[in-house]
Rosetta silent file (secondary structure, phi, psi, omega in degrees, C-alpha in Angstrom):
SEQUENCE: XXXXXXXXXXXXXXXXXXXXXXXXXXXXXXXXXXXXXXXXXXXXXXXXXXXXXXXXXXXXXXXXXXXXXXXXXXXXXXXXXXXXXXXXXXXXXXXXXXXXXXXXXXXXXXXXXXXXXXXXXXXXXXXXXXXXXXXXXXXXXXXXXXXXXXXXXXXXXXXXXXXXXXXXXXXXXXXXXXXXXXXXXXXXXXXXXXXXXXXXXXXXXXXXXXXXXXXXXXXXXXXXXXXXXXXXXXXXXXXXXXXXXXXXXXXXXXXXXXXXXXXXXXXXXXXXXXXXXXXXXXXXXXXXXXXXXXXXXXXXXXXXXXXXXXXXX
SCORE:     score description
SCORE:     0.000 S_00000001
   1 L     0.000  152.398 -167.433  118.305  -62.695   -1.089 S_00000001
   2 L  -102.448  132.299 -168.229  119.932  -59.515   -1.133 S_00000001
   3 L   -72.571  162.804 -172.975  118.594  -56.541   -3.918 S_00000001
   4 L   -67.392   23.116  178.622  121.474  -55.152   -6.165 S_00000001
   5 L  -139.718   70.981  179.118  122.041  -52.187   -3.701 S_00000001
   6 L   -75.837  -66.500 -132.225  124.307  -54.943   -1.003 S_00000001
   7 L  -117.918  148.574  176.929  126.977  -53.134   -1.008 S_00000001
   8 E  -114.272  115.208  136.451  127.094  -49.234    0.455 S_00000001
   9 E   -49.988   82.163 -157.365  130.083  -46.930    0.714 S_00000001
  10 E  -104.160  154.880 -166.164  129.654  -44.170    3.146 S_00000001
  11 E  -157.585  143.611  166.894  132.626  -41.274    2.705 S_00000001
  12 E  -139.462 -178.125 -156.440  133.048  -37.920    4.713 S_00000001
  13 E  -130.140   23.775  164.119  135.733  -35.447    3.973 S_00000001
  14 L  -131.003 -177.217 -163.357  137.581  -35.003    8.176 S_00000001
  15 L   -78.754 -136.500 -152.767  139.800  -37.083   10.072 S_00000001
  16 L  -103.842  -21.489 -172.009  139.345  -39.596   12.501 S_00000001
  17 L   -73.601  -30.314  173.746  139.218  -37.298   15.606 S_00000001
  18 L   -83.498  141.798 -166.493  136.049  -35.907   14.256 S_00000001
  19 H   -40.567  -26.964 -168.899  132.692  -35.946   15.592 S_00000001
  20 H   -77.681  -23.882  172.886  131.294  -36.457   11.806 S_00000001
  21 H   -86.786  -19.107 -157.300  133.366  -39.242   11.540 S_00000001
  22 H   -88.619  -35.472  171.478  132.736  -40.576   14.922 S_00000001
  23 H   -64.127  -18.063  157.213  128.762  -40.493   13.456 S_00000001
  24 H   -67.661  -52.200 -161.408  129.897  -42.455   10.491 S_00000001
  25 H   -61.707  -54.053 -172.855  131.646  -44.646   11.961 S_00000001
  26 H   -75.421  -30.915  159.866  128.468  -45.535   14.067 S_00000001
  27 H   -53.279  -61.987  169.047  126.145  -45.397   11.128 S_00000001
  28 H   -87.217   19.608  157.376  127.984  -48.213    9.834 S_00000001
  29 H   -88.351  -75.477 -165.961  128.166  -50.419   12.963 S_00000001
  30 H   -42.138  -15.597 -176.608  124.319  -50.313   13.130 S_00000001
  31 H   -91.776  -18.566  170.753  123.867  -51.208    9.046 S_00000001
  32 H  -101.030   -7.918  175.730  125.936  -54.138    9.713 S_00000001
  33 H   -66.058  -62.988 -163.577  123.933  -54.806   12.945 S_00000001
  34 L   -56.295  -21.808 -155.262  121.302  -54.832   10.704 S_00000001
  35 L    29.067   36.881  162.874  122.356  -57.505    8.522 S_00000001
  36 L   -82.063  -19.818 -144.129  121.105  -56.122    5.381 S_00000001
  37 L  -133.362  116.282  178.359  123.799  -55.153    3.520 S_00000001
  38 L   -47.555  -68.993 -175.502  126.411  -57.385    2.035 S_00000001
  39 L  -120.599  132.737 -175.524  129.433  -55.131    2.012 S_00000001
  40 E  -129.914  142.568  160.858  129.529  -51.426    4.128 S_00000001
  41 E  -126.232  152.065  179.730  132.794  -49.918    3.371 S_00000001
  42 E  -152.489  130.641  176.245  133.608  -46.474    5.202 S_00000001
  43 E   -90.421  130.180 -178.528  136.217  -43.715    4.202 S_00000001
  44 E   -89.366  -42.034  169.334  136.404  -41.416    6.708 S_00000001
  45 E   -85.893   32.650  170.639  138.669  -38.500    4.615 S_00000001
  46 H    -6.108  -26.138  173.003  138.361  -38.727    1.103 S_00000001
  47 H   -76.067  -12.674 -175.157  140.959  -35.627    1.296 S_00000001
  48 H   -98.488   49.538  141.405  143.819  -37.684    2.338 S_00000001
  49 H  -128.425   20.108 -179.573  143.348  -39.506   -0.638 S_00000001
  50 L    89.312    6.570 -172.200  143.485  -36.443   -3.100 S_00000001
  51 L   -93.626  147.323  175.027  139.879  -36.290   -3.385 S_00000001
  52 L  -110.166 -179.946 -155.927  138.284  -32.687   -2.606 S_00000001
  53 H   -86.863  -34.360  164.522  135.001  -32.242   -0.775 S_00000001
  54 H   -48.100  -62.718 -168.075  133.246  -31.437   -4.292 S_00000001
  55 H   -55.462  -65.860  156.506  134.177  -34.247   -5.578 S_00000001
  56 H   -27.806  -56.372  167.551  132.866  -36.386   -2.760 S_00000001
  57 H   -66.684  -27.051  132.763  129.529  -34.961   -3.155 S_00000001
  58 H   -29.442  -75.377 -177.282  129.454  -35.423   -6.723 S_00000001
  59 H   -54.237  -21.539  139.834  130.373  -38.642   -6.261 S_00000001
  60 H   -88.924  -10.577  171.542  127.228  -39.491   -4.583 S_00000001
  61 H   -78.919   -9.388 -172.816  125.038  -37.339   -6.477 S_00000001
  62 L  -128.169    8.429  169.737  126.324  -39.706   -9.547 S_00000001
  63 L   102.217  -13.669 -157.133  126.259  -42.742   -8.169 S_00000001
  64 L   -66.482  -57.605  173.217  130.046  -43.347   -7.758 S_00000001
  65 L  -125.786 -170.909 -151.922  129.237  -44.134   -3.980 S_00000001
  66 L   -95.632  -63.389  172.673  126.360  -44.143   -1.668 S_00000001
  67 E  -114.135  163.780  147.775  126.186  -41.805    1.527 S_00000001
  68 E   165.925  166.303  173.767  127.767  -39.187    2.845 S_00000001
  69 E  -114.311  164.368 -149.702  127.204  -35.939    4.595 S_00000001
  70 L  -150.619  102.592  162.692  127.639  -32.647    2.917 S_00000001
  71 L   -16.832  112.841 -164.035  127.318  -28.800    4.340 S_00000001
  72 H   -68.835  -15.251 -166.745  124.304  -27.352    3.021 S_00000001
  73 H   -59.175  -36.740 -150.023  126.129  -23.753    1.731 S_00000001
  74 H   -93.974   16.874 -173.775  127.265  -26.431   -1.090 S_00000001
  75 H  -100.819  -15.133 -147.424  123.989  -27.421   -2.282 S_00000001
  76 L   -78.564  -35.971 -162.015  122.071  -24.204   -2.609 S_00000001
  77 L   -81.478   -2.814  155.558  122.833  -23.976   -6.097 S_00000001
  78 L   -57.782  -62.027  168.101  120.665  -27.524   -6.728 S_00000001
  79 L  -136.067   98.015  173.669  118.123  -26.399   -4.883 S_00000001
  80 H   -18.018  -57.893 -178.396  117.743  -22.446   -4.039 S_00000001
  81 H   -83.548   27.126  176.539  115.649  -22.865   -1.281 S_00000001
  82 H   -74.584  -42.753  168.383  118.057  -24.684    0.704 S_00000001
  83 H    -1.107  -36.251  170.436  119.596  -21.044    1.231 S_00000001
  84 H   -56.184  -30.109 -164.334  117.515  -20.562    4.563 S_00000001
  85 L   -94.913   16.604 -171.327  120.270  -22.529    6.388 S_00000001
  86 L  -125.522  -10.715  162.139  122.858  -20.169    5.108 S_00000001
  87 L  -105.911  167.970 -153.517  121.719  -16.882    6.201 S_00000001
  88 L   -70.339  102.750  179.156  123.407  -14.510    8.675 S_00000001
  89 L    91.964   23.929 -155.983  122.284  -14.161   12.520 S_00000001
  90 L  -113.877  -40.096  130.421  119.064  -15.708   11.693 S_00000001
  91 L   -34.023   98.051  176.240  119.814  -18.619   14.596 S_00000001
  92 L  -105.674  -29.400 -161.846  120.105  -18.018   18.004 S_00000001
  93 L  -100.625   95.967 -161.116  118.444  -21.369   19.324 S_00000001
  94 H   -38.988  -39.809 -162.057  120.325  -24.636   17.860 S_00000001
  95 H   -93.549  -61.114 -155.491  117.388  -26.859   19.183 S_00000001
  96 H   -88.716   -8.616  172.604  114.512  -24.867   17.517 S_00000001
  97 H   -53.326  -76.784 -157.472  116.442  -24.682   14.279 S_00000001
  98 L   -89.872   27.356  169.931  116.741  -28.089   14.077 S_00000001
  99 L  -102.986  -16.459  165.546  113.234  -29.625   15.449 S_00000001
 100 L   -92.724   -6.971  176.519  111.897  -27.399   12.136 S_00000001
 101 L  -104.822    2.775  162.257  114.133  -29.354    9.994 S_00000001
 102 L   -82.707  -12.855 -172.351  112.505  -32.735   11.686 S_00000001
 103 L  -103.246 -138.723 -147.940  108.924  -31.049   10.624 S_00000001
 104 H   -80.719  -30.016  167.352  107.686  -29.733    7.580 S_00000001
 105 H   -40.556  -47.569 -172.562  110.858  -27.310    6.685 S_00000001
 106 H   -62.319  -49.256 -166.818  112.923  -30.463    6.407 S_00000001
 107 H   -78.129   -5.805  172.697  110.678  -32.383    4.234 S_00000001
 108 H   -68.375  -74.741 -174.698  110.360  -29.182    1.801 S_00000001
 109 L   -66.138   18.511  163.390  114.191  -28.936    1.589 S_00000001
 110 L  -104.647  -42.515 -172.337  114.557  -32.605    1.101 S_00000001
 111 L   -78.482    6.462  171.087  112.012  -32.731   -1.757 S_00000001
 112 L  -103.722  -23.611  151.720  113.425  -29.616   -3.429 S_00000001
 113 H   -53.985  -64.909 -174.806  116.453  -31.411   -3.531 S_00000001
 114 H   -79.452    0.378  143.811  115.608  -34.468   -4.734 S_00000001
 115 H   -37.289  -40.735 -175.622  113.602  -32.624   -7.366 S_00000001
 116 H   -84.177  -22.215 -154.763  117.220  -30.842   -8.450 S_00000001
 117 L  -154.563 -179.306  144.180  119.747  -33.952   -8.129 S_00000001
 118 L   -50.154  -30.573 -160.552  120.234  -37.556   -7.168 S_00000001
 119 L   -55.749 -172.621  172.147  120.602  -36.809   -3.330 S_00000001
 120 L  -155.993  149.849 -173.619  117.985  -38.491   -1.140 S_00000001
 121 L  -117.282  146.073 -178.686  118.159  -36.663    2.253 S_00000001
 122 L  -122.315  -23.896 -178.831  118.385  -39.108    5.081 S_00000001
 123 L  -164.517  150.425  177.233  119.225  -36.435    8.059 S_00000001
 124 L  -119.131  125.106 -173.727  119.730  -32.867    8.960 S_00000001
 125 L   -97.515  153.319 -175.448  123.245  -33.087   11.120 S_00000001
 126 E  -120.455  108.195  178.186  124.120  -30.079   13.206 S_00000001
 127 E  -108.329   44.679  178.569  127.065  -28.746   12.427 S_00000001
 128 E    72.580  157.837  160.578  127.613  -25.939   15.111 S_00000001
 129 E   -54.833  103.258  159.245  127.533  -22.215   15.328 S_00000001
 130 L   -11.750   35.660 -162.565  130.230  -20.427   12.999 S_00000001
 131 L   -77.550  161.785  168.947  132.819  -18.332   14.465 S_00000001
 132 E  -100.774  155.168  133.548  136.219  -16.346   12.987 S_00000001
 133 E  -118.182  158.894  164.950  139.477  -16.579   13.941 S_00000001
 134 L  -173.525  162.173 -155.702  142.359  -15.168   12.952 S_00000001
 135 L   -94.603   20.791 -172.617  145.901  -14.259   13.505 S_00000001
 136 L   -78.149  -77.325 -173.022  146.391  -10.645   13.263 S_00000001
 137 L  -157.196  171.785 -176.729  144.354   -9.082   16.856 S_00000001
 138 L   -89.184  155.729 -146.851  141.420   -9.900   18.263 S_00000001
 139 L  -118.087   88.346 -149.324  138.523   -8.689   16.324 S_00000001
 140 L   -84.898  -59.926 -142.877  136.533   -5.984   18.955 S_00000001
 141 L  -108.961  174.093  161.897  135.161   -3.180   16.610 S_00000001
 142 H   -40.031  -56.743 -173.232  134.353   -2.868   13.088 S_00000001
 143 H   -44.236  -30.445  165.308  137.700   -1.069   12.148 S_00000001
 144 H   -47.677  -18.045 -173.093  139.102   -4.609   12.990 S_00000001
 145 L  -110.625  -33.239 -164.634  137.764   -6.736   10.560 S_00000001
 146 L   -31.667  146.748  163.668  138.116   -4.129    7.844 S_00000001
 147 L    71.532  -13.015 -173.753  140.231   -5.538    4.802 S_00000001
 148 L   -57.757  137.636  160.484  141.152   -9.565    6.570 S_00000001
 149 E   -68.982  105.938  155.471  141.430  -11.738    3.943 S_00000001
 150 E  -102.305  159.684  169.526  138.935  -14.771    5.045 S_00000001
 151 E   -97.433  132.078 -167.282  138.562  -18.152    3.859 S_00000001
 152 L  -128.841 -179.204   80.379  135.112  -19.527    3.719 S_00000001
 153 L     8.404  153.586 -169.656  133.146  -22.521    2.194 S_00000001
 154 L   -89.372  101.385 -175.708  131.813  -22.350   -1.239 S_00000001
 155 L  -156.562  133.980  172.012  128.862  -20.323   -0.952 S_00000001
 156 H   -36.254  -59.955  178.222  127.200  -17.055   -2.191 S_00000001
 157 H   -42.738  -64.527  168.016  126.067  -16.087    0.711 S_00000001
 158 H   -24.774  -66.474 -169.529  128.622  -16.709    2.669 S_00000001
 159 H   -50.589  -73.091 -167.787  131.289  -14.882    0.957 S_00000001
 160 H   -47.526  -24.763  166.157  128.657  -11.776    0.346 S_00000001
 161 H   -89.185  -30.329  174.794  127.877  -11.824    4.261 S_00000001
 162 H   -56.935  -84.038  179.790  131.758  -12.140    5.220 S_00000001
 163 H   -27.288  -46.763 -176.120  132.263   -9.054    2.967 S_00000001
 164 H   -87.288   10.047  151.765  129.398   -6.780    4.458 S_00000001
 165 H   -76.904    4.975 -172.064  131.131   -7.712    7.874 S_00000001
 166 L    70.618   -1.141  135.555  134.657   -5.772    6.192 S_00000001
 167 L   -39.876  142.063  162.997  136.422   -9.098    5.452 S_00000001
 168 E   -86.804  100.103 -150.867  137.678   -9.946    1.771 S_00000001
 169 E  -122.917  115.921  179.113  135.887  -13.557    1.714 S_00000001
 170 E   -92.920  123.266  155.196  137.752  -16.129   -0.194 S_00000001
 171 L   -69.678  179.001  132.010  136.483  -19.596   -1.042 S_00000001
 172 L  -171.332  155.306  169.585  139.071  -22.941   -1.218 S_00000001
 173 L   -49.073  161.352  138.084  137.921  -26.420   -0.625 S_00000001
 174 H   -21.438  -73.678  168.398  138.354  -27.873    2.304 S_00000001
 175 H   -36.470  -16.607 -145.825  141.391  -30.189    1.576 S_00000001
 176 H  -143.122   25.968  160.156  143.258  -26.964    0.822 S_00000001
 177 L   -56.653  -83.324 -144.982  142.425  -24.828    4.592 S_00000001
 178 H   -62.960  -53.899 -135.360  145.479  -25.132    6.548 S_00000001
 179 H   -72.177  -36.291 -153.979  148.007  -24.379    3.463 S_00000001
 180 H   -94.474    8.986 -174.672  146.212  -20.853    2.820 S_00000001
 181 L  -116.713  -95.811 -144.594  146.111  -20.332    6.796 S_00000001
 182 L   -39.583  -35.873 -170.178  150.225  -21.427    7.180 S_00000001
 183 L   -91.576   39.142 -175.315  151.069  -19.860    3.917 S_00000001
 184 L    24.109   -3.274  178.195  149.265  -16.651    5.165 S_00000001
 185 L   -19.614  -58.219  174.212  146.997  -16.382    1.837 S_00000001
 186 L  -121.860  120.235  172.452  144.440  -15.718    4.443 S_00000001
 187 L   -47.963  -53.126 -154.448  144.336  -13.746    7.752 S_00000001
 188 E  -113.224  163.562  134.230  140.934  -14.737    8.967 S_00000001
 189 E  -134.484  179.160  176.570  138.708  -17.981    9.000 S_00000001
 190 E  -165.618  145.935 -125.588  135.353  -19.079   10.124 S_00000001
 191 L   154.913  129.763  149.995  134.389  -22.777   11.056 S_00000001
 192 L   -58.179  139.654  164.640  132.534  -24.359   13.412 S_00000001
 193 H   -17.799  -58.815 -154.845  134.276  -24.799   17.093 S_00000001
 194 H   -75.587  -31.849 -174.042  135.020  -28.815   16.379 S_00000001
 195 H   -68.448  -84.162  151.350  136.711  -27.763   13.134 S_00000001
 196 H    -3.206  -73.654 -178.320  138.926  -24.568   14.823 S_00000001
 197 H   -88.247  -25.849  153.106  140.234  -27.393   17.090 S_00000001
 198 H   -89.419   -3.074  152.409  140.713  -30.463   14.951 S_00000001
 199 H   -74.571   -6.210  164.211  142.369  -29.065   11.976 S_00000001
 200 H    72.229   34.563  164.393  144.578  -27.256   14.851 S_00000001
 201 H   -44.857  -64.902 -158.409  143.707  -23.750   13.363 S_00000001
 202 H   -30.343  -18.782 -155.702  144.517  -22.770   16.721 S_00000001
 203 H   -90.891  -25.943  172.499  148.393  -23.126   16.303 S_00000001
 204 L   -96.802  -35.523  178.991  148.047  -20.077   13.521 S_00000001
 205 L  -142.058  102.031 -160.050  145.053  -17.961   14.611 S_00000001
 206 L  -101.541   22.856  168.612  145.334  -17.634   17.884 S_00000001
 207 L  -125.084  135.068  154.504  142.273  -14.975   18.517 S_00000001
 208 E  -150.257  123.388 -172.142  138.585  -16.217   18.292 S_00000001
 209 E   -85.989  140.396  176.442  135.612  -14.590   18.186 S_00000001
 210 L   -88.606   75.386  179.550  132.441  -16.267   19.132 S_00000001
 211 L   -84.810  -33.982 -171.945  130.536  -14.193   16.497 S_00000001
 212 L    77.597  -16.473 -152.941  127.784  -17.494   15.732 S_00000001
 213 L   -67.839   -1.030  164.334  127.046  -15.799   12.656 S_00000001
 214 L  -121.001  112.362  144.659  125.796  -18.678   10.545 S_00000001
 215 E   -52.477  106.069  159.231  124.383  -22.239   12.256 S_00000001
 216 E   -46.017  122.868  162.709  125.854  -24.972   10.203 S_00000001
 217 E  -112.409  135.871  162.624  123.400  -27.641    9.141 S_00000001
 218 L   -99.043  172.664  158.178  124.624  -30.553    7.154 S_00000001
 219 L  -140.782  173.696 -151.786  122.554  -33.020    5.625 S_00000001
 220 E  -125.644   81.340 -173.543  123.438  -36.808    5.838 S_00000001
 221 E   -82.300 -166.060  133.379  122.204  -38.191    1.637 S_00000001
 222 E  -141.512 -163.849 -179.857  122.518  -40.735   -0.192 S_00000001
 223 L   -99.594  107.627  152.096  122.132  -41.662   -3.966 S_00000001
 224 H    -0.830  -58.158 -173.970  118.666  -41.485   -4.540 S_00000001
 225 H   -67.157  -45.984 -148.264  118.440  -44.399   -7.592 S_00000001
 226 H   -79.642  -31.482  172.836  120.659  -46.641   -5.742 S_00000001
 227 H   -55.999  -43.160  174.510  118.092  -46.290   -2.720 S_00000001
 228 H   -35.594  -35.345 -159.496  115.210  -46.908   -4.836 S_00000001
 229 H   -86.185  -17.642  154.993  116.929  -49.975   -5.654 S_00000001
 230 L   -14.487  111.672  172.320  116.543  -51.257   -2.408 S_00000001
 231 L   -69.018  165.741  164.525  114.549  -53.497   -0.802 S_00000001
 232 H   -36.512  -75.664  151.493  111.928  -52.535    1.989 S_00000001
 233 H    -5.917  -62.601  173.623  113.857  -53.989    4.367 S_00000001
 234 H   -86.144  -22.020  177.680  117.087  -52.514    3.784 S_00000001
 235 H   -63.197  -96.419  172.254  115.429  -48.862    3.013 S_00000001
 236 H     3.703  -97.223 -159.524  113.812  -49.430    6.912 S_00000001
 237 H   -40.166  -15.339  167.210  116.964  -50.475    8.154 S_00000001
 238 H   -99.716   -3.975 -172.422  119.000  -47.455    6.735 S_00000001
 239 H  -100.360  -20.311 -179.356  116.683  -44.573    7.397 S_00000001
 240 H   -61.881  -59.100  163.485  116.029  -46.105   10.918 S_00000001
 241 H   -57.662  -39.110 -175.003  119.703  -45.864   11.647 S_00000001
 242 H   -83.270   -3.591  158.608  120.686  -42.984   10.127 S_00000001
 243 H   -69.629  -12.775  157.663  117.659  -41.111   12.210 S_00000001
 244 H   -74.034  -26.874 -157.998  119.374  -42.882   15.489 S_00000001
 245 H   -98.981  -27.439  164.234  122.934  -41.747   14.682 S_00000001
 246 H   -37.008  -61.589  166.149  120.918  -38.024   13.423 S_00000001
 247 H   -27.012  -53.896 -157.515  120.121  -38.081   16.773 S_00000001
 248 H  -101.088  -16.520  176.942  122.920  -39.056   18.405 S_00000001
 249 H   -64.311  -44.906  178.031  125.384  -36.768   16.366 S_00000001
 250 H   -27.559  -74.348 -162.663  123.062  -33.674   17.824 S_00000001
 251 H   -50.764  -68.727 -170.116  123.762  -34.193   21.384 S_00000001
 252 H   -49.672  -23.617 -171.861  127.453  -34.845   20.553 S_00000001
 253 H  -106.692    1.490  170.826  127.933  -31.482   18.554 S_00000001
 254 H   -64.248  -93.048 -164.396  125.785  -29.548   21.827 S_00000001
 255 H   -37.409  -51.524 -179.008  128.116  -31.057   24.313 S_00000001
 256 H   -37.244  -68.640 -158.854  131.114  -30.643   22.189 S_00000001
 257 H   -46.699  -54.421 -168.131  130.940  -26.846   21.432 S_00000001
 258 H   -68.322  -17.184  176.916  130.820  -26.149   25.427 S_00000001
 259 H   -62.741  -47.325 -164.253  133.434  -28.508   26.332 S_00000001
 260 H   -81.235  -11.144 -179.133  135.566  -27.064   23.755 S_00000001
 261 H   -59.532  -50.337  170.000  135.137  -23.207   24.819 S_00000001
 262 H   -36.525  -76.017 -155.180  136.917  -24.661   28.255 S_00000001
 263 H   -63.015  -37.535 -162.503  139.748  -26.579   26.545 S_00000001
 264 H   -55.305  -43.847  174.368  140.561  -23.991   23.717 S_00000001
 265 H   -41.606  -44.885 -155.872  140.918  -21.268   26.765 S_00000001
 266 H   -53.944  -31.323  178.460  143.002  -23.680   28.571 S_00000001
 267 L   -90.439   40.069  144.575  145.545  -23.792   25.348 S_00000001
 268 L    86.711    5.042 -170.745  146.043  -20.307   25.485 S_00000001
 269 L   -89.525  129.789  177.347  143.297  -19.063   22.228 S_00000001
 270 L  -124.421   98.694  179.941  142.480  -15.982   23.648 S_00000001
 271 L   -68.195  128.656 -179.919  138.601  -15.912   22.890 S_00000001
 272 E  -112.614  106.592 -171.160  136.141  -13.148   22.505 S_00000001
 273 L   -61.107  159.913 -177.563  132.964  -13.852   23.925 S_00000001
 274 H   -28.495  -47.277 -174.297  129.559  -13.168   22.199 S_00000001
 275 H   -61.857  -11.175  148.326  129.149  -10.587   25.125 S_00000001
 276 H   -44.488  -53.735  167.639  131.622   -8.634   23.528 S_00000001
 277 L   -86.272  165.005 -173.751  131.118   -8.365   20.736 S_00000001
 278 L  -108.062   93.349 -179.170  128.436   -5.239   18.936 S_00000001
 279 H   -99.187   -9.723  173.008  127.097   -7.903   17.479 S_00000001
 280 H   -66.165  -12.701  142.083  123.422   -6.319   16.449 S_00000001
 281 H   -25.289  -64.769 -167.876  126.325   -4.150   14.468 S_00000001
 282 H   -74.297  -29.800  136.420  127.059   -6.798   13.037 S_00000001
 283 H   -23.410  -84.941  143.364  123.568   -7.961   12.375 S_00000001
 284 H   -11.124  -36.583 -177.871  122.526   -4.855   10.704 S_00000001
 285 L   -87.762  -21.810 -150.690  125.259   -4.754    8.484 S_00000001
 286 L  -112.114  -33.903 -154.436  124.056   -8.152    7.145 S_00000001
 287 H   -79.456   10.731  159.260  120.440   -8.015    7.488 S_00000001
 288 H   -64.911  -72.805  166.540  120.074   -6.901    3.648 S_00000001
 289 H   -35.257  -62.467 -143.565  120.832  -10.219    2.672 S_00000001
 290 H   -60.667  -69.465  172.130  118.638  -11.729    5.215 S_00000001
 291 H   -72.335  -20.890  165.114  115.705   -9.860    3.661 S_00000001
 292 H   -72.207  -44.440  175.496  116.428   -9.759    0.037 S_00000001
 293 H   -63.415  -23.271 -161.836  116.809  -14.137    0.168 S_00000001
 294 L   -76.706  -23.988 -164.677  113.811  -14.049    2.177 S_00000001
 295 L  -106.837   17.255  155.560  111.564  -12.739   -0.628 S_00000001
 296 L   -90.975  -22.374  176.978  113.414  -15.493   -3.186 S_00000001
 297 L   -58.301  166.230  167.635  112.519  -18.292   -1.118 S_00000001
 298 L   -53.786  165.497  169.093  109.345  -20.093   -1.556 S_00000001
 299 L   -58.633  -61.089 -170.101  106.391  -18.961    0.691 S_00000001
 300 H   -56.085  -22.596 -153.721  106.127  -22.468    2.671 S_00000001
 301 H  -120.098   12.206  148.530  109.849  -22.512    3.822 S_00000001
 302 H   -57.590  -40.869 -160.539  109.593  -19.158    4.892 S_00000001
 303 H   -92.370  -43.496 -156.903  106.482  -19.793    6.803 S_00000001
 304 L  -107.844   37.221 -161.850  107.896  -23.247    8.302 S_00000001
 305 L  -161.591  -66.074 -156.655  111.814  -22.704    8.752 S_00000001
 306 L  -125.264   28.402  145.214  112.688  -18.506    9.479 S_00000001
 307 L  -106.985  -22.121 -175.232  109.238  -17.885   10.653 S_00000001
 308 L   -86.628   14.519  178.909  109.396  -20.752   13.099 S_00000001
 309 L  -112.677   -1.952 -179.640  112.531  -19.561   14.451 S_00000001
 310 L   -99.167  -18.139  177.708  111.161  -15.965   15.575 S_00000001
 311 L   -58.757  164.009 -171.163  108.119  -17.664   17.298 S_00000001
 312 L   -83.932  -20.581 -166.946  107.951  -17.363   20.778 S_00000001
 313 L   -71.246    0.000    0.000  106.798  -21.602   20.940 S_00000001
């Protein structure tokens, strides 16, 4: 017999063309594979149905639905020390990031979470290196950035590192990107590669610099009660999948970014490589933050998360 948590809803907030979707989408072939679960339903946008990306997350943090995954900048203020995935230039290697968020860094920031909220963390998803673009000139020297309006994600940091780069750093949900890039609101953005090309930034801001300066991490929850409610069986069968499709989303967001460096040239975005850029300028200007969050975080996730990315192992 099946425990009162049958039926699951998993909801993300891009279209169908995206890898994050293509990772839902596969989450819930294997949960029905599974035959645990009465009813799997799966939204892939929740914005084309007037819903914003807060609201999605909310809506699993309360129970309304079940999974989804959700960009850690929008979390920090649940639990503070998620903040390590959010500061600037502090990533170079994608792979050693995220083999500390399979060890003990992960299991910190999942239990400081589910201390703060409802979530239950089920995976840390890799959601690419950052970059800007934007539609003015391409953005060489300081003097270049000075005064661009950008649009960012809702996040302290963010905004506060976007600024000490000379950018004016604007949140807006998600749902509500392209109209402030077509309606000029904002000059600049910054987005992972797979984003840059499926919202079709490209067609407005046609310079992009490969700056990197934040590695995205998502995490993949669910609601926390409603797992609980679970049987053994279906708890097994959903953390088993979503650490195969954790897996398999990695590889996919790897492959992706270099594939897409190719195609974006080939459509005419005329791209400024890393090599290019001053970017320990750009470092420097930032690395205030870097060190002031470092002495709010806890000791352990210091020790197991932004010390384990400067080792040499």
């Amino acid at each position: 017999m099946m425990s009162t948590g049958s039926t699951i809803e998993l909801a993300g907030y891009q279209g169908s063309g995206s890898i994050l979707s293509t990772s839902l989408l596969e989450l819930a072939r294997l949960l029905e594979h599974s035959r645990q679960f009465d009813t799997i339903q799966t939204t892939l946008d929740v914005t084309v149905h007037g819903e914003t990306a807060a609201q999605l997350f909310e809506s699993v943090n309360s129970g309304k639905r079940q999974l989804c995954y959700v960009a850690s900048g929008y979390l920090t203020a649940q639990a503070p020390d998620l903040a390590v995935l959010d500061l600037p230039f502090t990533v170079a290697d994608r792979a050693q990031a995220l083999q500390a968020l399979d060890l003990t860094a992960g299991r910190l920031l999942s239990r400081a979470l589910a201390l703060q909220s409802h979530y239950r963390v089920l995976g840390f998803w890799d959601n690419g290196f950052r970059h800007i673009s934007n539609g003015i000139r391409p953005l060489l020297a300081p003097e270049d950035r000075q005064g661009l309006t950008i649009r960012t994600l809702d996040s302290a940091i963010y905004r506060e590192s976007l600024d000490a780069l000379g950018f004016k750093a604007v949140t807006t949900d998600v749902s509500d990107l392209m109209r402030v890039i077509r309606s000029g609101e904002v000059q600049a953005q910054e987005n992972p590669l797979t984003n840059y090309n499926n919202f079709k930034i490209y067609q407005h801001h046609p310079y992009l610099s490969l700056t990197g300066h934040f590695f995205g991490v998502l995490l993949l929850v669910c609601h926390q009660p409603w797992f609980a409610s679970l049987s053994s069986q279906q708890q097994h069968a959903l953390q088993e999948a979503a650490t195969l499709v954790t897996q398999q989303q990695r590889l996919r967001a790897a492959q992706q970014d270099l594939e897409l460096q190719t195609t974006l040239s080939q459509q005419g975005v005329k791209i400024v490589l890393a090599s290019a850029l001053d970017l320990p300028e750009m470092r420097d200007a930032t690395v205030y933050i870097v060190e002031r969050e470092r002495h709010k975080l806890s000791r352990l996730i210091v020790q197991h998360y932004l010390d384990a990315l400067t080792s040499s192992s």
